[in-house]
N, CA, C and O of each residue as an XYZ file, in Angstrom:
644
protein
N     -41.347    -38.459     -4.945
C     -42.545    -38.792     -4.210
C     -42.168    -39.027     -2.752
O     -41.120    -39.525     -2.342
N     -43.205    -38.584     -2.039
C     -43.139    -39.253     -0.712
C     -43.855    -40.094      0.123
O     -44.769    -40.675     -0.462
N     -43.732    -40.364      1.371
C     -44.698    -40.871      1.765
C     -45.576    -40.444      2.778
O     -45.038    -39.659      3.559
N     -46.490    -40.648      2.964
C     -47.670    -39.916      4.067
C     -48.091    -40.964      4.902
O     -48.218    -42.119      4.496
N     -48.265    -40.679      5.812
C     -48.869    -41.700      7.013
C     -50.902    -41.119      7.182
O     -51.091    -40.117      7.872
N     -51.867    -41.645      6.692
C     -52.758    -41.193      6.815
C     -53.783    -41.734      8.321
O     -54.054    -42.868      8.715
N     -54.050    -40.752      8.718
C     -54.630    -40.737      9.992
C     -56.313    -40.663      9.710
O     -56.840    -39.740      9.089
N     -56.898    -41.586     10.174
C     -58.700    -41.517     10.073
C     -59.214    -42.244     11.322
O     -58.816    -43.088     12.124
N     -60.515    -41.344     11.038
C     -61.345    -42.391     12.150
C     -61.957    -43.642     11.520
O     -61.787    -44.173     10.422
N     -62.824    -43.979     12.709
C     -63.314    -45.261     11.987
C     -64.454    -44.762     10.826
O     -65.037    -43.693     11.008
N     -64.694    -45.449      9.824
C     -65.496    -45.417      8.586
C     -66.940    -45.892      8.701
O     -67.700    -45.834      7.734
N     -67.215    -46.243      9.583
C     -68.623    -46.823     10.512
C     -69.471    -45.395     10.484
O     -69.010    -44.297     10.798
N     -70.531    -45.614     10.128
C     -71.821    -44.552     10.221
C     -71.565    -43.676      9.351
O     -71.424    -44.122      8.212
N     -71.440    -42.449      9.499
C     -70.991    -41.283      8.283
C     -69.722    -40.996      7.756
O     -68.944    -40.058      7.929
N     -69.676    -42.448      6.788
C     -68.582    -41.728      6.377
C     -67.939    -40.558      5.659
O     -66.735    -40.395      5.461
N     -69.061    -39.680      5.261
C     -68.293    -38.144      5.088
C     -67.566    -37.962      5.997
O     -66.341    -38.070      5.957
N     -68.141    -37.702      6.811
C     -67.910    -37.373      8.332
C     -66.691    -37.670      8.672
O     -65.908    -36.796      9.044
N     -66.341    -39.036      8.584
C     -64.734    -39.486      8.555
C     -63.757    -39.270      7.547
O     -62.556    -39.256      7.817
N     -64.306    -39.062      6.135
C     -63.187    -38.493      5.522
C     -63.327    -37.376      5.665
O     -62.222    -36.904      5.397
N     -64.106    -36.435      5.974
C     -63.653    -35.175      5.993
C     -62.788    -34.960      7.203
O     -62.577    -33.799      7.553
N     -62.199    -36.088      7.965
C     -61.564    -35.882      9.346
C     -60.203    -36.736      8.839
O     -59.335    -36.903      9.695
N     -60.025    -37.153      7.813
C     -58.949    -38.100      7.416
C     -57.968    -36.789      7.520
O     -58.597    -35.743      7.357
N     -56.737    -36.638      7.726
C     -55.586    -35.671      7.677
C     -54.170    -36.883      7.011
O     -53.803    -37.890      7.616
N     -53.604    -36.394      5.651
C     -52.122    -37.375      5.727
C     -50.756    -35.934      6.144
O     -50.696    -34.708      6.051
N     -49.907    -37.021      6.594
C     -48.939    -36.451      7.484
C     -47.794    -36.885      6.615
O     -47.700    -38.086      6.362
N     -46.747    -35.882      6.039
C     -45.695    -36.203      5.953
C     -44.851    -37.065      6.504
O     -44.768    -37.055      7.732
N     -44.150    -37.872      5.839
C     -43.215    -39.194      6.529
C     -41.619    -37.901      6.262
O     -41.256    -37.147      5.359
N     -41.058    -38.323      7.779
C     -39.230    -37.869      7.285
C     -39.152    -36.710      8.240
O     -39.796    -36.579      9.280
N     -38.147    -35.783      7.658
C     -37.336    -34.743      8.381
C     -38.850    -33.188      8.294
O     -39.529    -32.711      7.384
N     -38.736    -32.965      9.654
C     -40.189    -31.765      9.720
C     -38.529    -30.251      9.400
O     -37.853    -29.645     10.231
N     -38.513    -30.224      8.120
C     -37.538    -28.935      8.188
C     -38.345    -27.866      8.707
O     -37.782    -27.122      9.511
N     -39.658    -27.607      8.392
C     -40.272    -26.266      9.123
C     -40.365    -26.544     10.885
O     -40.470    -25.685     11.761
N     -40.314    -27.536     10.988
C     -40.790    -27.755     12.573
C     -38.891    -27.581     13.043
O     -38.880    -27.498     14.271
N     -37.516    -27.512     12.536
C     -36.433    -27.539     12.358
C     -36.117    -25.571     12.762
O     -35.320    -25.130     13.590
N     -37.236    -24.611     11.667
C     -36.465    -23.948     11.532
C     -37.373    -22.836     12.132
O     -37.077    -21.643     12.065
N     -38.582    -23.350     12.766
C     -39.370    -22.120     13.120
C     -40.044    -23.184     14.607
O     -41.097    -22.740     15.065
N     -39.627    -24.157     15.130
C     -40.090    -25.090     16.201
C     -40.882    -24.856     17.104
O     -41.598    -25.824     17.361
N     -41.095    -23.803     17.815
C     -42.111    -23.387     18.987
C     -43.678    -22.949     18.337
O     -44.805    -23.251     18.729
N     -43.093    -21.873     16.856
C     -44.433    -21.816     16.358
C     -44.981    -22.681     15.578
O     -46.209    -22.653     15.488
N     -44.280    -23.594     14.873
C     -44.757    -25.075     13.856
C     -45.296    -25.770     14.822
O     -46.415    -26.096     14.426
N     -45.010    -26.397     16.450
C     -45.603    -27.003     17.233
C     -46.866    -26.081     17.474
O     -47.834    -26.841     17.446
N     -47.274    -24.838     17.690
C     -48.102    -24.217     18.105
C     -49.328    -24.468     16.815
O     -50.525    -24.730     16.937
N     -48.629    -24.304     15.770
C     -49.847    -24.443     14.541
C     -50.412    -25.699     14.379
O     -51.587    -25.924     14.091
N     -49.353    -26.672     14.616
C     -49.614    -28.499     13.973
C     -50.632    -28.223     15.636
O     -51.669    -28.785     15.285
N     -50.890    -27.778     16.970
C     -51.703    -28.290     18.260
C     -51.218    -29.208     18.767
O     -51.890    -29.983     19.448
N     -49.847    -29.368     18.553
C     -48.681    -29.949     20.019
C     -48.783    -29.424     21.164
O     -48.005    -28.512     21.442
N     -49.675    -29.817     22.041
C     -49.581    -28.680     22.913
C     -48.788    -29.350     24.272
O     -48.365    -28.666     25.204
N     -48.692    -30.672     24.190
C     -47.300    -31.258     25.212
C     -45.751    -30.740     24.902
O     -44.983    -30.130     25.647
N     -45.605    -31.105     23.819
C     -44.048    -30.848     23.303
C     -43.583    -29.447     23.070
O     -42.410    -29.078     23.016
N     -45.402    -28.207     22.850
C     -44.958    -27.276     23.414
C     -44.867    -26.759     24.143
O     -44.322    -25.691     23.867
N     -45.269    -26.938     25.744
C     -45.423    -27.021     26.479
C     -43.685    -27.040     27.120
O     -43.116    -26.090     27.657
N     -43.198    -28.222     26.898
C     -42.392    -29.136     27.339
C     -40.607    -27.890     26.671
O     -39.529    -27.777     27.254
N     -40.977    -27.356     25.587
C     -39.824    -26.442     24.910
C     -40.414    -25.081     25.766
O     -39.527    -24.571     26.451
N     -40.984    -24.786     25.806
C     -41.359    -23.429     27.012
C     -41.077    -23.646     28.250
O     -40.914    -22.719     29.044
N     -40.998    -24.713     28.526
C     -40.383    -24.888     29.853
C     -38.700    -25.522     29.887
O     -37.823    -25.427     30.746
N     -38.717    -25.916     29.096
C     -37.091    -25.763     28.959
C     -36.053    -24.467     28.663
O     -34.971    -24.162     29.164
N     -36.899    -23.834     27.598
C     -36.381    -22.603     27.080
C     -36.288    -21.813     28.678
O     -35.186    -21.310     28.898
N     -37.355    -21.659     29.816
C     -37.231    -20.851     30.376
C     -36.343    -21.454     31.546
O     -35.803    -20.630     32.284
N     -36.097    -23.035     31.837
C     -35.149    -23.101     32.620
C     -33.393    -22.803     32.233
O     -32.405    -22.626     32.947
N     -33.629    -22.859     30.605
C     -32.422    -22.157     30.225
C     -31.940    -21.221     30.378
O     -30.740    -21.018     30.560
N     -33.327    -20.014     30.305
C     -33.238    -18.460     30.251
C     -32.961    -18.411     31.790
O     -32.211    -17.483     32.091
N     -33.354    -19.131     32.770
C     -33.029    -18.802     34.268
C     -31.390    -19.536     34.463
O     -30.776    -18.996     35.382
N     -30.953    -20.166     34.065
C     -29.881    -20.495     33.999
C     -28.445    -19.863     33.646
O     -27.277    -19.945     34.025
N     -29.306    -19.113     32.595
C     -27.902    -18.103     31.726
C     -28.237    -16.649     32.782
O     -27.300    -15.997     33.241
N     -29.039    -16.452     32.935
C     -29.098    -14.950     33.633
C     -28.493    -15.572     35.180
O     -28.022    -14.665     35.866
N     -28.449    -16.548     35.638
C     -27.795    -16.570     37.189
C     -26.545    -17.268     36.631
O     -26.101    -18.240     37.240
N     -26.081    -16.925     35.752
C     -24.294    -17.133     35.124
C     -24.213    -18.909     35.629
O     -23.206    -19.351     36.182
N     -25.324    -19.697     35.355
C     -25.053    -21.436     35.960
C     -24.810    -22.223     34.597
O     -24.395    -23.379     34.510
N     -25.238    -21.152     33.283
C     -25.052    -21.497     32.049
C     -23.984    -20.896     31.194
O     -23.880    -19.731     31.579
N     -23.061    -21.138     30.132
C     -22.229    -20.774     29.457
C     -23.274    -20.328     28.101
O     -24.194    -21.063     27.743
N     -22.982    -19.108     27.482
C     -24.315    -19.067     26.538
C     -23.824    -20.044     25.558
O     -24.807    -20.401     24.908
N     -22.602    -20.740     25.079
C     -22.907    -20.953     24.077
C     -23.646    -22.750     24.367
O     -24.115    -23.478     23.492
N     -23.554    -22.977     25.488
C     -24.174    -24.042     26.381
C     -25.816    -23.799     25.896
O     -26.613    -24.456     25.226
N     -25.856    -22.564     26.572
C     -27.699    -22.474     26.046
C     -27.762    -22.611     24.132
O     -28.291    -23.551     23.539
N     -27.308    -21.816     23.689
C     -27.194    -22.123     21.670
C     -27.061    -23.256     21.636
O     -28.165    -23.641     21.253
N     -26.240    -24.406     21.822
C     -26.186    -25.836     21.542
C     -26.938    -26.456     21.963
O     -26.920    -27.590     21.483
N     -28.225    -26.168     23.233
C     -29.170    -26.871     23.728
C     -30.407    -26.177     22.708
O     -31.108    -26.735     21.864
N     -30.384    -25.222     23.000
C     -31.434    -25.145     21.159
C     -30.946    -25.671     20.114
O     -31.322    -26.805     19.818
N     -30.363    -25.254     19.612
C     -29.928    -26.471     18.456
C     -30.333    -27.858     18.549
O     -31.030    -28.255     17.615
N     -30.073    -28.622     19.396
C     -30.582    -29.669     19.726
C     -31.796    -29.927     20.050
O     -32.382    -30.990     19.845
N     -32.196    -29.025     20.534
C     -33.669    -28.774     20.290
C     -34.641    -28.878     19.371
O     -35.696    -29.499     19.242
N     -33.788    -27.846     18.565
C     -34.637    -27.574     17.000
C     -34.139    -29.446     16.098
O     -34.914    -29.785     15.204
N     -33.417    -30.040     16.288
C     -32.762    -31.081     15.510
C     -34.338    -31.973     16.474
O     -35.390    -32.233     15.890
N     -34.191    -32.148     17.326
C     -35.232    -33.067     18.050
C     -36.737    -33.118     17.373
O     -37.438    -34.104     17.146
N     -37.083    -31.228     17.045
C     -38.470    -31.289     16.718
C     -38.679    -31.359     15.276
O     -39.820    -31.445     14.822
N     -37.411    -31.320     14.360
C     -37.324    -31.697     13.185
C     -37.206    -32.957     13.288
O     -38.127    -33.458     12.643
N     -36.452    -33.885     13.837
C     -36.482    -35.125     13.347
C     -37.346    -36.550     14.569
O     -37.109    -37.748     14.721
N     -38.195    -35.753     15.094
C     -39.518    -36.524     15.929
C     -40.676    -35.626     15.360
O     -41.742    -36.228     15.230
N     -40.669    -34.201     14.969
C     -41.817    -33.624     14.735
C     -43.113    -34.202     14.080
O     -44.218    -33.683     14.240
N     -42.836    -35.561     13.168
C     -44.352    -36.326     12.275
C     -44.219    -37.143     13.204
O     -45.314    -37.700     13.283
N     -43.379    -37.662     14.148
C     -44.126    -38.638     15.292
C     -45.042    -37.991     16.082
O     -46.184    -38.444     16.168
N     -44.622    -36.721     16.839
C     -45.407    -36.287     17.660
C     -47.076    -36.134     16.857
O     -48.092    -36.660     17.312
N     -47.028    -35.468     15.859
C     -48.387    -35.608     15.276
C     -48.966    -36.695     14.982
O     -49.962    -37.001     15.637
N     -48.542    -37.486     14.018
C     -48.840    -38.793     14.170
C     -49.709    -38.982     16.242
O     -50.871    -38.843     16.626
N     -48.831    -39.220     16.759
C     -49.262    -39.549     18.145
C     -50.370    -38.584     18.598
O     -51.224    -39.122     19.303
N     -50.513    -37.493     18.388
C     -51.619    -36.358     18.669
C     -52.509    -36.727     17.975
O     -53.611    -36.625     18.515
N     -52.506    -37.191     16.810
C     -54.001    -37.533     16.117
C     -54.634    -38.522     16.446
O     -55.862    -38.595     16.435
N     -53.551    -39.752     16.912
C     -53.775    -40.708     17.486
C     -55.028    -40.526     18.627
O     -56.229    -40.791     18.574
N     -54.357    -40.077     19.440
C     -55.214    -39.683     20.713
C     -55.971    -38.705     20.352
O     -56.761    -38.509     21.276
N     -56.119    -38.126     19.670
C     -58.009    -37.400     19.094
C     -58.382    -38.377     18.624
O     -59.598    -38.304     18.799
N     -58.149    -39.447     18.037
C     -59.409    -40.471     17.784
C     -58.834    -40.750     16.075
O     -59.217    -41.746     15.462
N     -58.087    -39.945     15.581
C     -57.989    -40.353     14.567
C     -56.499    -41.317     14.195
O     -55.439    -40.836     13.796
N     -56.770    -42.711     14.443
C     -55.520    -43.706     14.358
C     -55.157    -43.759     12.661
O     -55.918    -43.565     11.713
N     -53.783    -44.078     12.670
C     -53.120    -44.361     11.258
C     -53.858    -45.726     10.829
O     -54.208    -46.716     11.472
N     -53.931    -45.426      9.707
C     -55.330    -46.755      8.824
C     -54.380    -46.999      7.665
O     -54.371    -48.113      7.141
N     -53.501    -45.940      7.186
C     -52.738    -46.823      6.115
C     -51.351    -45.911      6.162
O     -51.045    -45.395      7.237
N     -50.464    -45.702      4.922
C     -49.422    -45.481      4.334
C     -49.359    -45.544      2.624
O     -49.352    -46.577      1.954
N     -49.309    -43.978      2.057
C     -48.954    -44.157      0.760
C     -48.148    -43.185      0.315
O     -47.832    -42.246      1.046
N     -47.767    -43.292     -0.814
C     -46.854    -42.475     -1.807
C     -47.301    -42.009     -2.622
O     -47.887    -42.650     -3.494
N     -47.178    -40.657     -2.629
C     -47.866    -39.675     -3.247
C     -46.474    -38.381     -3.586
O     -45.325    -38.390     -3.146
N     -47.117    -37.407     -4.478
C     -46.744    -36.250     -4.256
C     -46.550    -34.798     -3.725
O     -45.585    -34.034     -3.726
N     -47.795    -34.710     -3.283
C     -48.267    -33.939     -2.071
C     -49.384    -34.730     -0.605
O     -49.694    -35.897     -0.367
N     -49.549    -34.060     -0.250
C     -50.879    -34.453      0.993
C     -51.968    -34.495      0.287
O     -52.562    -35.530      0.590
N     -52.548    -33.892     -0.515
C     -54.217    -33.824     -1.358
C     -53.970    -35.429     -2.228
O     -54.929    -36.199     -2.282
N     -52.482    -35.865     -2.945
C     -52.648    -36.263     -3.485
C     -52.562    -37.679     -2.432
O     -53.187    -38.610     -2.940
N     -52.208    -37.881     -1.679
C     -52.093    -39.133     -0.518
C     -53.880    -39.321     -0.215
O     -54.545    -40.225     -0.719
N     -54.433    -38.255      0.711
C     -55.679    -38.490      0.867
C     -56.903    -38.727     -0.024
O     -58.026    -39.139      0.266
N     -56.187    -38.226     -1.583
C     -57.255    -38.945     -2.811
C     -57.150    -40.258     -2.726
O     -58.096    -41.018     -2.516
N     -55.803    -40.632     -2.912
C     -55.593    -41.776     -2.955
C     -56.114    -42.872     -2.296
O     -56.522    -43.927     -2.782
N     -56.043    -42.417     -0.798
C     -56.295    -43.359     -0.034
C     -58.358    -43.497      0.342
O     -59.043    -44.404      0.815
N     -58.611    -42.418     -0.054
C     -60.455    -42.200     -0.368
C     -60.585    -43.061     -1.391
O     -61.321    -44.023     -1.172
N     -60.053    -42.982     -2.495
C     -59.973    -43.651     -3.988
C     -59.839    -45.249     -3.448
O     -60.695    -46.044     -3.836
N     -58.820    -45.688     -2.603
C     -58.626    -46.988     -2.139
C     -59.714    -47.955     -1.273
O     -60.061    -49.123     -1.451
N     -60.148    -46.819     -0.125
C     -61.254    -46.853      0.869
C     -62.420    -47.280     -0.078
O     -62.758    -48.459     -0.176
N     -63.006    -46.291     -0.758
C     -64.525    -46.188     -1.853
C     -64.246    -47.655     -2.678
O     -65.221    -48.406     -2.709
N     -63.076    -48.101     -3.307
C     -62.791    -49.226     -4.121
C     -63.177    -48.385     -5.368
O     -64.108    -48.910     -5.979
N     -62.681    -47.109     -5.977
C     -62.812    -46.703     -7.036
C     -61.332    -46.809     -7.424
O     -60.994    -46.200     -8.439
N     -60.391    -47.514     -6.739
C     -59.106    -47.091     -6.615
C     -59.118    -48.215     -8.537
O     -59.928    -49.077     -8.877
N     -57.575    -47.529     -9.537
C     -57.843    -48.256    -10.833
C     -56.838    -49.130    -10.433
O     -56.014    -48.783     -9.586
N     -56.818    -50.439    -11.056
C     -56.308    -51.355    -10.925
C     -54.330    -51.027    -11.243
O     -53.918    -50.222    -12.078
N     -53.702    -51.628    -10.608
C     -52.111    -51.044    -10.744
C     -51.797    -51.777    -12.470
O     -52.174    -52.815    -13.015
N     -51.169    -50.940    -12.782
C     -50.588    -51.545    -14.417
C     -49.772    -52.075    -14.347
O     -48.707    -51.900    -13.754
N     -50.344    -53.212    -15.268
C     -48.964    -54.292    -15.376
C     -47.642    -53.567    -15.963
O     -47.599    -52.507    -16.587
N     -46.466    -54.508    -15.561
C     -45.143    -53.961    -16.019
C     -45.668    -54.152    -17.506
O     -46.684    -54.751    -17.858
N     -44.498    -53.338    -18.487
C     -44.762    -54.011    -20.061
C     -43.643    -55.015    -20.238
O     -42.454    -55.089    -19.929
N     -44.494    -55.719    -20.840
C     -43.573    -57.235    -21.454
C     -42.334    -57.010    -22.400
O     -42.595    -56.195    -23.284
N     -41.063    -57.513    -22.449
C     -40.700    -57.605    -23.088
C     -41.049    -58.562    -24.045
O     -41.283    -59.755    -23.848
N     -41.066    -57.901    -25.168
C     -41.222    -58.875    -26.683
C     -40.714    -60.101    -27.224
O     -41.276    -60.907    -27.965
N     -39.045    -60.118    -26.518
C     -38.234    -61.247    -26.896
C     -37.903    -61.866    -25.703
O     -37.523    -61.029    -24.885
N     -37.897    -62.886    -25.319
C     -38.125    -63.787    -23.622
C     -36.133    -63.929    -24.052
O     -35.315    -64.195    -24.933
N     -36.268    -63.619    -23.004
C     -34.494    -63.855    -22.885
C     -34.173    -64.329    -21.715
O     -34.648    -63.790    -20.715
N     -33.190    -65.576    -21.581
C     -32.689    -66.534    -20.473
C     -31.615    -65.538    -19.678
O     -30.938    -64.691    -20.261
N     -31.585    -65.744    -18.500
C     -30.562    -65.003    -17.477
C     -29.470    -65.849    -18.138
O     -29.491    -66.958    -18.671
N     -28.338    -64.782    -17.881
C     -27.135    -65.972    -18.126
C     -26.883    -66.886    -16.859
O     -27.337    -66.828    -15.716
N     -25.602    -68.135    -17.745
C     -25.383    -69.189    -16.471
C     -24.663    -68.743    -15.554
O     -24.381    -67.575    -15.822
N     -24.268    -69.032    -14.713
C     -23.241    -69.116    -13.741
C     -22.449    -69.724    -13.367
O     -23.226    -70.677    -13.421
N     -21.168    -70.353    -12.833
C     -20.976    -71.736    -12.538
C     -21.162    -72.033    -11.348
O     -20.843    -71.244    -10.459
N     -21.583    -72.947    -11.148
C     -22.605    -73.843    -10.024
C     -21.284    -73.673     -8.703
O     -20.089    -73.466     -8.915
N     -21.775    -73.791     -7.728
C     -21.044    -73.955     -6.518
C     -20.869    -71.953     -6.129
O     -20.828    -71.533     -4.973
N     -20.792    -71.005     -7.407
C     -20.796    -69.781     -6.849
C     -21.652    -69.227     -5.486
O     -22.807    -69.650     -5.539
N     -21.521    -68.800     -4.866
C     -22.264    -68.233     -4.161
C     -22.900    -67.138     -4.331
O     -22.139    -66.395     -4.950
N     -24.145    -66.475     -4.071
C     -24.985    -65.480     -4.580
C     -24.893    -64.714     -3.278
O     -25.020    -65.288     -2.197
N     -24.672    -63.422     -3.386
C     -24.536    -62.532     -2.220
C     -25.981    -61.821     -1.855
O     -26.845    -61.300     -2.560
N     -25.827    -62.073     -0.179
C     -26.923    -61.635     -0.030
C     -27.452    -62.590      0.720
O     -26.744    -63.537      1.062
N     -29.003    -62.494      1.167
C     -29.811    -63.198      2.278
C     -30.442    -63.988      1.033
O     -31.656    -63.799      0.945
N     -29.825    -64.946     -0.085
C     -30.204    -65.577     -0.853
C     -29.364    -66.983     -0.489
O     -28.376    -66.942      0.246
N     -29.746    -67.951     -0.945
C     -29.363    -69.646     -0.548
C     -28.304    -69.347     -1.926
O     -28.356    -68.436     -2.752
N     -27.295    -70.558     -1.799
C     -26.531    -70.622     -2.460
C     -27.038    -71.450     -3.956
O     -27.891    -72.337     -3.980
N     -26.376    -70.981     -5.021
C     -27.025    -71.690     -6.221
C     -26.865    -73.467     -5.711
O     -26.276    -74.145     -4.869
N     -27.875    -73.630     -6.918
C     -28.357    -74.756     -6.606
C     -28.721    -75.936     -5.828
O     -28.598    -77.152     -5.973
N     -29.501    -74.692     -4.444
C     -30.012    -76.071     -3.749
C     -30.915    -75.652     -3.559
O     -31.791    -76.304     -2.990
């Protein structure tokens, strides 16, 4: 499972209207925005960051043709490139939806995107089903002892105080 960052407007007046504008966004590494970057920004409507790689790409391309660049200087600055828009690529969207109007309203875990934005409609409406309890064990069983003065590792207080 993963997680999705879901982006909506406000729910005030029609809310069709707003869920049909809800979009969830992959949380983590954008491998397509990694391995195809100028056109994944062009499809997601990045139009700063693509902007911003078209104008780098071409101060590169003016760079290597007046010999001020080593090519493999220009290959390692793409590369780094492509690593940048893979691993900022769900911020930048995130932030683009932002500024269309549609701010992040929650965070869930799901398995795909359809299944994040049910979810979070399902949560919104209050049709959402109640979470299931763990199941009980049958026979209640005591932690074992310890001897006192041990210390418990971790951002935990020491036994017994």
């Amino acid at each position: 499972m993963s997680l999705y960052a879901i982006f909506s407007p406000a729910l005030e007046g029609d809310v069709a209207a707003a869920f049909e504008r809800t979009r969830a966004v992959k949380q983590g590494f954008a491998r397509w925005g990694f391995v195809f970057g100028p056109l994944w920004l062009l499809i997601n409507r990045m139009w700063t960051p693509l902007a911003i790689w078209i104008a780098g790409a071409a101060i590169l391309e003016v760079g290597a043709q007046q010999c001020l660049l080593a090519p493999a200087a220009v290959g390692a600055v793409y590369w780094l490139a492509a690593l940048a828009i893979g691993f900022e690529g769900r911020e930048w969207q995130g932030a683009a939806l932002t500024r269309a109007g549609r701010p992040l309203v929650d965070v869930i875990e799901a398995r795909n995107a359809a299944e994040a934005e049910t979810r979070f409609l399902a949560r919104r409406v209050g049709d959402a089903p109640p979470p299931a309890a763990a199941p009980r064990d049958p026979s209640p069983r005591t932690p074992p002892r310890r001897p006192s003065g041990f210390p418990i590792i971790g951002m935990f207080p020491e036994a017994g105080r």
